[in-house]
Every structure is written in C-alpha cells, then in structure tokens.
C-alpha positions in Angstrom: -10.7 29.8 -17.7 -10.8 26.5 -15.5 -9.0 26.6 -12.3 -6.8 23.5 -10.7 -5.1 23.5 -7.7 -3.1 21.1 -6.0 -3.1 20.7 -2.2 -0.2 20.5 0.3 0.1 17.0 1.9 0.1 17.7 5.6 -0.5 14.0 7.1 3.0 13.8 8.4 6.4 15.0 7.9 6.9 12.1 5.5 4.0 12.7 2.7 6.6 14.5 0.1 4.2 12.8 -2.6 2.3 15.1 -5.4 -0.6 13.9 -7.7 1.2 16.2 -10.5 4.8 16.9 -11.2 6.1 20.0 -12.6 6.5 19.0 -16.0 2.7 17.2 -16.1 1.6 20.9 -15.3 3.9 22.3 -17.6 2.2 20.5 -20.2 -1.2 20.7 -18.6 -0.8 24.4 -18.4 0.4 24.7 -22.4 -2.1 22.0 -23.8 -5.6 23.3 -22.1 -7.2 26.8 -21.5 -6.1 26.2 -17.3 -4.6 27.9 -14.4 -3.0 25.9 -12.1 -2.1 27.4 -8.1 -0.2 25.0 -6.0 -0.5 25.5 -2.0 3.9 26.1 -0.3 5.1 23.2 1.0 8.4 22.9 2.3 8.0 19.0 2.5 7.1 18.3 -1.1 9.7 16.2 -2.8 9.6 19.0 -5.5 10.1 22.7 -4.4 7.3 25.9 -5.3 10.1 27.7 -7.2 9.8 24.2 -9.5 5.9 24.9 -10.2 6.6 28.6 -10.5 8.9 28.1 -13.5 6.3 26.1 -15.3 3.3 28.7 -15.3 2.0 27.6 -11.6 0.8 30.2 -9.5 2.2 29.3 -5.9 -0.4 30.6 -3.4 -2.1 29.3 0.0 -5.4 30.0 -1.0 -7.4 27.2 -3.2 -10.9 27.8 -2.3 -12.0 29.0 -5.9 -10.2 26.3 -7.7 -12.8 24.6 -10.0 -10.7 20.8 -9.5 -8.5 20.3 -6.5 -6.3 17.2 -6.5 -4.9 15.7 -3.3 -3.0 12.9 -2.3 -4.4 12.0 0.7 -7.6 12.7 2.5 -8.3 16.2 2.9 -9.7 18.3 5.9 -13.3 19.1 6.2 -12.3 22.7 6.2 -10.8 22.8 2.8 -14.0 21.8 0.9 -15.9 24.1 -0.5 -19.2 24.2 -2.3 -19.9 22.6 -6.1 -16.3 22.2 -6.3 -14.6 19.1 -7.7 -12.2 17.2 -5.5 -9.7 13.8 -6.5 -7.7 12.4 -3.8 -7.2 8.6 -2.1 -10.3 9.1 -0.2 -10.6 5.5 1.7 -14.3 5.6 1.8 -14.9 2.6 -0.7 -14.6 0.1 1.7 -17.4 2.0 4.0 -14.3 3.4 6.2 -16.2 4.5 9.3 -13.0 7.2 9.9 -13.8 8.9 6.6 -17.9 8.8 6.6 -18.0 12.0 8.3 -15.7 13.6 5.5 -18.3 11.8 2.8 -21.1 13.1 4.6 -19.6 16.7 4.9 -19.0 16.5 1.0 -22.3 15.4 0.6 -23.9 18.7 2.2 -21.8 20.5 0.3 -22.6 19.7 -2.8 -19.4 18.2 -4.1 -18.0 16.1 -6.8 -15.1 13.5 -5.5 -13.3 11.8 -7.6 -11.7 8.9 -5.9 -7.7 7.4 -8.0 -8.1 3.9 -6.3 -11.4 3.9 -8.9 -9.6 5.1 -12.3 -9.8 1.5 -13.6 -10.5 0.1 -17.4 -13.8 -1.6 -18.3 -12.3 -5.2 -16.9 -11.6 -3.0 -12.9 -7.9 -3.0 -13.2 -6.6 -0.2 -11.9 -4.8 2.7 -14.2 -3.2 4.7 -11.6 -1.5 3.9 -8.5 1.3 4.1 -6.3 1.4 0.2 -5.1 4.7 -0.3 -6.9 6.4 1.9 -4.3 4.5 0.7 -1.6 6.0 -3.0 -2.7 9.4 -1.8 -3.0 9.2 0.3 0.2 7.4 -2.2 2.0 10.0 -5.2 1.4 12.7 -3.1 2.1 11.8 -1.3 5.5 10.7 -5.3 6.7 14.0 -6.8 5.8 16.1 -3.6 7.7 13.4 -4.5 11.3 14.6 -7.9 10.4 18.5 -7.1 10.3 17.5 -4.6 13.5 15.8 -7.6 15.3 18.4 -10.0 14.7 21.0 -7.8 16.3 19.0 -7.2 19.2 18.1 -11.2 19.7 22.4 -11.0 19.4 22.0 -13.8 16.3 24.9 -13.9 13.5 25.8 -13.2 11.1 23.3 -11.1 9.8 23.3 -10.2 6.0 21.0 -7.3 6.7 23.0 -5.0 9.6 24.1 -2.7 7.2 20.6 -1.9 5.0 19.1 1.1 6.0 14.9 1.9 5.3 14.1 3.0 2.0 13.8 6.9 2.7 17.5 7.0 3.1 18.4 6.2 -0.3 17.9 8.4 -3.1 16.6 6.4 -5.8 14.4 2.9 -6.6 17.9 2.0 -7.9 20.4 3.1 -5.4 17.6 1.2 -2.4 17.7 -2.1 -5.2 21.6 -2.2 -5.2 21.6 -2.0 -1.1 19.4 -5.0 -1.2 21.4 -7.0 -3.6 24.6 -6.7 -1.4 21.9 -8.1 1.5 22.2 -11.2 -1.0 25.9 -11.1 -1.4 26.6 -11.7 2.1 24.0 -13.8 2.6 25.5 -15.9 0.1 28.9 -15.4 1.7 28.1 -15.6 5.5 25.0 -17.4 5.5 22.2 -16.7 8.1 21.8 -17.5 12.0 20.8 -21.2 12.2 17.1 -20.7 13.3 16.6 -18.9 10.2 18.0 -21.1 7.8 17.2 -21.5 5.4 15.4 -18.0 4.5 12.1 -18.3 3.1 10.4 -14.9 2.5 6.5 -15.7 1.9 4.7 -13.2 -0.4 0.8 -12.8 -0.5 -0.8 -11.9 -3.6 0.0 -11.1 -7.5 -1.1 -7.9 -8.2 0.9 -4.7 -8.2 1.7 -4.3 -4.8 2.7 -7.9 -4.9 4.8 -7.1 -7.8 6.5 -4.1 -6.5 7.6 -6.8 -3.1 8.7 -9.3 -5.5 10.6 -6.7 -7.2 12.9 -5.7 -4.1 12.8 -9.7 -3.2 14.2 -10.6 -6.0 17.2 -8.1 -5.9 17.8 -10.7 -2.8 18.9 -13.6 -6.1 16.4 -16.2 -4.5 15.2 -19.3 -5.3 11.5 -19.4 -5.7 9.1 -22.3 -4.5 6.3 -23.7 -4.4 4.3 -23.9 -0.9 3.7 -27.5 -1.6 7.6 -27.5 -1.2 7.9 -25.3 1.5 7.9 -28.5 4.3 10.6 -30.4 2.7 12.9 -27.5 2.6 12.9 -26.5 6.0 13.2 -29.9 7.5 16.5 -30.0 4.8 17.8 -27.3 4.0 20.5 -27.2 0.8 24.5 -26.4 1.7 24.3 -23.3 -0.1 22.8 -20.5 1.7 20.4 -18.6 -0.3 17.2 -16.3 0.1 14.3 -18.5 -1.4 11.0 -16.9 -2.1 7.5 -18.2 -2.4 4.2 -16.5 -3.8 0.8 -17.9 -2.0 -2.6 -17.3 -3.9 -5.9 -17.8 -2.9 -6.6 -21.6 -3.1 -2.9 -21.8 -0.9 -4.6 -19.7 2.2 -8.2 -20.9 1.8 -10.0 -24.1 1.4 -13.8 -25.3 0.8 -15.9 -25.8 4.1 -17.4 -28.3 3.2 -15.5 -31.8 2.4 -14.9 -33.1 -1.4 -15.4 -29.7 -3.0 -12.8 -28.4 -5.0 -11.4 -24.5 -4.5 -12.8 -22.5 -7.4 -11.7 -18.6 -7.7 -15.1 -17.1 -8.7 -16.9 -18.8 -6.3 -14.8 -17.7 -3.9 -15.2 -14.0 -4.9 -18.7 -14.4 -4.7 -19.1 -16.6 -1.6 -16.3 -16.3 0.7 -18.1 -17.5 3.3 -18.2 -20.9 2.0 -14.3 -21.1 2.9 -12.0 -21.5 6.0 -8.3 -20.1 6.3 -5.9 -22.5 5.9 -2.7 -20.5 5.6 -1.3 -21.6 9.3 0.1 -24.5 7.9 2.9 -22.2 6.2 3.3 -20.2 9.0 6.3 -22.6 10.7 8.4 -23.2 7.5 8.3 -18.7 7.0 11.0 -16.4 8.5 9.4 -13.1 7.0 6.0 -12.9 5.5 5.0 -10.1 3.4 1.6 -9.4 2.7 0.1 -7.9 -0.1 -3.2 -8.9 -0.4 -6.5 -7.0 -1.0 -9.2 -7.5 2.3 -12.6 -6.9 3.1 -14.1 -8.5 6.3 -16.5 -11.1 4.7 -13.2 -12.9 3.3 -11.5 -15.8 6.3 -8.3 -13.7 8.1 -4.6 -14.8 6.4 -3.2 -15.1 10.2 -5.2 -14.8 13.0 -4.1 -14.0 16.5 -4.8 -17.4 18.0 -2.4 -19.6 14.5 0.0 -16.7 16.2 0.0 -18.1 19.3 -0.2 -21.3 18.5 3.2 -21.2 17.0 4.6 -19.6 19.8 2.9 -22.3 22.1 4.8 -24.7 20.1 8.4 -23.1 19.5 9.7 -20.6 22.3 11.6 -19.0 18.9 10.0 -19.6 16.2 11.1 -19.0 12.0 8.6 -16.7 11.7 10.4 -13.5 12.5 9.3 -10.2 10.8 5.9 -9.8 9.1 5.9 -6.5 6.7 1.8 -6.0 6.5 1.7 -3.5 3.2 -1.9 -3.8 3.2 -2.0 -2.5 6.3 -5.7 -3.1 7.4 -6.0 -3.0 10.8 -7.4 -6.0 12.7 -7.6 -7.5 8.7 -6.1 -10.2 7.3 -3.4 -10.5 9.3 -5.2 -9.5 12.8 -2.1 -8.5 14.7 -1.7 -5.7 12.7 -3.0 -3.6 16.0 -2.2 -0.1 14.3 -0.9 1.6 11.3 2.7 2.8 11.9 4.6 5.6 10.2 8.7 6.0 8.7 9.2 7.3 11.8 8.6 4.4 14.2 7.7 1.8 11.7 8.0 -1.2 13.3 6.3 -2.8 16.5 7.0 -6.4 18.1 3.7 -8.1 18.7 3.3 -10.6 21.3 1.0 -13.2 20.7 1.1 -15.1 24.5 0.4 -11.6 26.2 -1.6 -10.1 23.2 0.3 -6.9 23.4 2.0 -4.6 20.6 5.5 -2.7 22.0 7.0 -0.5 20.0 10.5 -1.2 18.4 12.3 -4.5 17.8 12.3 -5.6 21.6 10.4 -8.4 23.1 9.0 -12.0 22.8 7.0 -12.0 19.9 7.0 -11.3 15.5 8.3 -7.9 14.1 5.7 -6.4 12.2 6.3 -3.9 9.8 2.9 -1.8 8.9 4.0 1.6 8.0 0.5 2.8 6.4 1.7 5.5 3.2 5.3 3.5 2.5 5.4 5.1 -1.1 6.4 8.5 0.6 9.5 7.0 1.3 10.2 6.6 -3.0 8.4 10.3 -3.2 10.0 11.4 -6.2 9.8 8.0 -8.6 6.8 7.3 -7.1 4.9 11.0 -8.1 6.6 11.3 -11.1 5.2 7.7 -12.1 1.7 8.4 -10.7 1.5 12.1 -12.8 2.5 10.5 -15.5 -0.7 8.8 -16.0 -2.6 11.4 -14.3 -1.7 13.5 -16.8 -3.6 12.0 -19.5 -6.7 12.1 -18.3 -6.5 15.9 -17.0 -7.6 17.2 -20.4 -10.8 15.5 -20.5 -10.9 16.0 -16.1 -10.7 19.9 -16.9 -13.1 19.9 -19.5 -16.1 18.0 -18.1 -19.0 20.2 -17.1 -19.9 18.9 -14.0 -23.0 21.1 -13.6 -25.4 18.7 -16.1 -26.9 15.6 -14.8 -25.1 12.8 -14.1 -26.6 10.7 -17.0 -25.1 13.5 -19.7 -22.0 14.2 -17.9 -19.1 13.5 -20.7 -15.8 11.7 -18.8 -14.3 9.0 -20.1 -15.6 5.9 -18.7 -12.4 5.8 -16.4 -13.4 8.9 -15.0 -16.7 8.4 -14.7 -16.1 5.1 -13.0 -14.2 6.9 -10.7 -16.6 9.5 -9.6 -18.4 8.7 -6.1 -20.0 12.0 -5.8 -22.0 14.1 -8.0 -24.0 17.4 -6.9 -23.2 15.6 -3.2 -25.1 12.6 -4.4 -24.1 9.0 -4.5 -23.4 7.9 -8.4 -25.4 4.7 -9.1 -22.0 2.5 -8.4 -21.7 3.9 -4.9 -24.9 4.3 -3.9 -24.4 1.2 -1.9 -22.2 3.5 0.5 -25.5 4.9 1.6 -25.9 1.8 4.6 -22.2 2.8 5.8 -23.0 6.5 6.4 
C-alpha cells in the first residue's frame, strides 16, 4: 500500500494553508489503495480530528511516507532518501536561498515535484493559489492606505473602517467590506491630493485577476493609461474609484527609435527594451503589482523614477504600492524585504533610501506581505485541493523507481517534476549553473 503524508506548515503563525482538504482525502483514501498520515497542527485552517474522521492517520512522524506534500518549502531535516516530495519549492527562478535545499535533495536521491510547474501543454498553470493572493493582496493595500491617510490626518477617508483580509471570515464577507469602501467613497469623496483615485494594476493573469476582483467590489471606472493624464489634471464632479490595467507595451518600449513594441520579441529579447512606466507613476495613488519578473526584464519602478517624483512633489498621488509579486529588489526595486500579516506594511523613503516599518514617514506605503493567501486559508486550500485532487490518483500510482524516460505521469506531472533519482529532468537541467 502507498503511503502519503502531508506536512505541517511551520513558516509563521499565519500559514493555516493545506495542499489537501479533508474531503480530497476522504476521496483519495476511498478511490486508491493509500494511507494517508497528516503531521498535528494547531494552526491549520482545518483541525486533526477533521482528517481523523476521514480515514487519516494523525501522527508526527512522516519519514516512511512514499509522497509527502507541502505547502511551502520544507526543512532539510525532513527529507528523506528516494522519497517523493511536492511543495512551492522557489528554486525555478535559480533562488540562491533554496539551492542548498535542491542540492541537499539532490544527495539524497529525491523526487520533487514542484505545483508552480503543474501546467497544460500551452505552460498555463493548473493549480495555484494567486487568486487569493489577488484578493488578499488588494485588500490589505487599500486598509495601509486608509491607516496612512489617518496618520498624514487627511479626510475623509473611505477606507478607516476596512480591516486586513485575515479578519474576515470569508472571500465574501472581505468583498462586501470593500464595497462599502466604495459607498462612502461615493458619499464623502476622498482627501483632495488623492482625487480622483486611480488604482493602477500590473498584469492579466491570475493574480492580476484575483486584484481586479477585490478592485472592482470598489464600483470603479476603468481606463485606459493613454487617459490617465487628462483625468488627473480634470477630474469628474462625481467621486469615484477608477481603475486602470497596464500591460507590457504600457511599461516598456523599443531601444532603439522607429521600432514598434512586439510581445514575443520581447519575451525573447528583453534586453532590446527600456522601462517606460514612470510616466504613470504621477497620475497613480495606489499601484498594485502583479506581474511575473526575472532579472533580464527592465524594473517597473526603480528607486531613482521614486525619487524623482518626490523631488518634484513634496506629497505626491502616489501613496500605497501593494507589491503581490513580492520579488525583492525586482520589478518594483523598493520592495527592500518581504513582510508578513503581522507587520505587513513598511513606508519607503525614496530621498533617504530607507525602509521604516509601519505607515509613518516621508515616503510610499508599500504593502509586500510575501504568502497573502494564508490570510483566505480555508477558500484558498479548499480551491487549491480541489484540483490537486485529480491528479493524486495517477501521483500515487507512478513508479518512480524506472528511468525517467519510462516513468508514466501525465504530462502535467511530468512537466512538473524537477528531480528524479536526485537528478535534474531534462527541463531543469539548466538549474545546474545556479547550484
């Protein structure tokens, strides 16, 4: 019988998050010749009595377990030899903070199977929690907002009652909060220097679409960023939130003169390009990023366009930035650190080029909690098992002891799988120059 455990999350004392719900092992456990032992956790969103009533076997220990899956990265100590492992590893990218984990696993002999790679034959991802991170994300930067206003003393301020997203109990409960945001903003209006309110999204794909999602709760107008200017120098009678969506050709442009923008040259070149988004930056009170970055692309908002607008304005529009992507030093470059629910906002100062925690101080909010679907954990796990769950059957059945060329996973799996026997699988292998 196949063995599959599923690890407690111990990052912080937010991460209530589970790859699989109870009722995904219930029908995991009924469906496929398995046992599945789930470490105690008094965190976890749902309790151990939960997994015991479903066939679970509730124990600490999880070093025999043939499949381990994780939410987060998991401690050196854990792994053990020839066994299979699935979690958010954040090596991809060439992470330099998780090469020694890769390396570890490597030595050991392991199989990891990495959920930010479960994508289709086109690379769109199947499983994720971005939605949440969306929601979360828009929400928590619209409360430092409300928090900020109050201590800069402005009025009125639509957003002195919303509370972060943790403190509601559901996706809709923390949407309905954020609609009566847009009631009184309708009704009261906003301090002058931010009005009108122009929330600036980066991106389009899901994390994108989870901000938009609590955005739009707001009842904005959208518009275009070649309209962006005209509003702000004129703003309309009736107070509003309005909302505008930048995509690549808005932030970038060709270096070289008379050539056109072109997506997939982009992609492939990105070094043939310049930033160009610090031409928004002026006509923005809150800009939410959502955007996907590697270091060969040009920086969204550098430190210098930062200080540049504060060399120009002594209070600028630009008031609170929520960073979802949360790349340190990456597309937007005063993102200095990765906060948590805790203490999830810090006021960076471009003229000094200091980070203070809090909402106090000359300088942008910034918003860059780094695992903000903790704070939806239960709609955001049960959505995330959901699809999890279909691919478990095939997950639990693979023999993982044959060579990688006969291994039988379904091409999302296999797509998915960065180690094999400790070795680099051929769509990885370029990960052997970062370790």
């Amino acid at each position: 019988m196949r063995t599959v455990g599923i690890r407690r999350e111990d990052k912080d004392v937010w991460e209530a998050r589970v790859p699989l719900v109870p009722d995904d092992v219930k029908g995991l456990v009924e469906r496929c010749d398995v046992t599945v032992y789930v470490q105690p956790s008094a965190l976890r969103v749902f309790p151990d009595d939960a997994y015991a009533a479903v066939g679970a076997v509730v124990t600490e220990d999880l070093g025999d377990c043939d499949i381990v899956l994780a939410v987060k990265e998991i401690p050196g100590a854990l792994f053990r030899p020839g066994k299979t492992y699935v979690f958010f590893s954040h090596t991809i990218k060439g992470q330099p903070y998780n090469m020694g984990m890769l390396r570890h696993m490597m030595e050991l002999g392991c199989q990891l199977l990495d959920y930010e790679r479960i994508v289709d034959e086109h690379n769109a991802r199947l499983i994720s929690f971005s939605r949440f991170a969306g929601l979360a994300g828009v929400v928590d930067t619209l409360w430092a907002l409300g928090r900020r206003l109050e201590w800069e003393g402005l009025a009125p301020n639509p957003f002195a009652d919303l509370r972060q997203t943790h403190t509601y109990e559901t996706i809709e409960a923390t949407l309905a909060a954020v609609a009566r945001c847009g009631e009184r903003l309708a009704a009261e209006g906003v301090p002058g220097a931010l009005d009108p309110l122009v929330i600036g999204v980066t991106g389009y794909g899901r994390v994108s679409r989870g901000a938009q999602e609590a955005i739009d709760a707001l009842d904005p107008l959208t518009v275009t960023p070649d309209e962006l200017e005209a509003l702000v120098a004129d703003p309309p009678p009736v107070c509003r939130a309005y909302k505008v969506v930048f995509r690549e050709e808005d932030t970038v442009t060709p270096r070289e003169a008379g050539v056109a923008f072109e997506f997939d040259d982009f992609c492939r070149h990105p070094e043939k390009y310049r930033g160009t988004f610090a031409r928004f930056l002026p006509s923005l009170s809150v800009l939410v990023n959502a955007v996907y970055w590697e270091e060969r692309y040009p920086r969204l908002v550098t430190k210098a366009d930062t200080r540049e607008l504060w060399a120009r304005d002594e209070r600028p529009r630009l008031t609170a930035v929520g960073d979802i992507s949360c790349d340190i030093g990456g597309s937007v470059e005063f993102t200095v650190k990765d906060t948590h629910v805790g203490e999830p906002v810090y006021v960076y100062d471009p003229v000094d080029d200091v980070a203070r925690d809090g909402v106090a101080g000359r300088g942008v909010v910034v918003m860059a909690v780094g695992n903000l679907p903790c704070e939806l954990s239960r709609d955001a796990s049960e959505s995330f098992s959901h699809v999890l769950a279909t691919f478990m059957p095939a997950l639990v059945a693979a023999d993982f002891d044959v060579p990688y060329e006969q291994l039988a996973l379904p091409g999302e799996l296999k797509r998915a799988l960065i180690l094999h026997h400790g070795e680099l699988t051929p769509d990885y292998e370029y990960l052997g120059r970062f370790l």
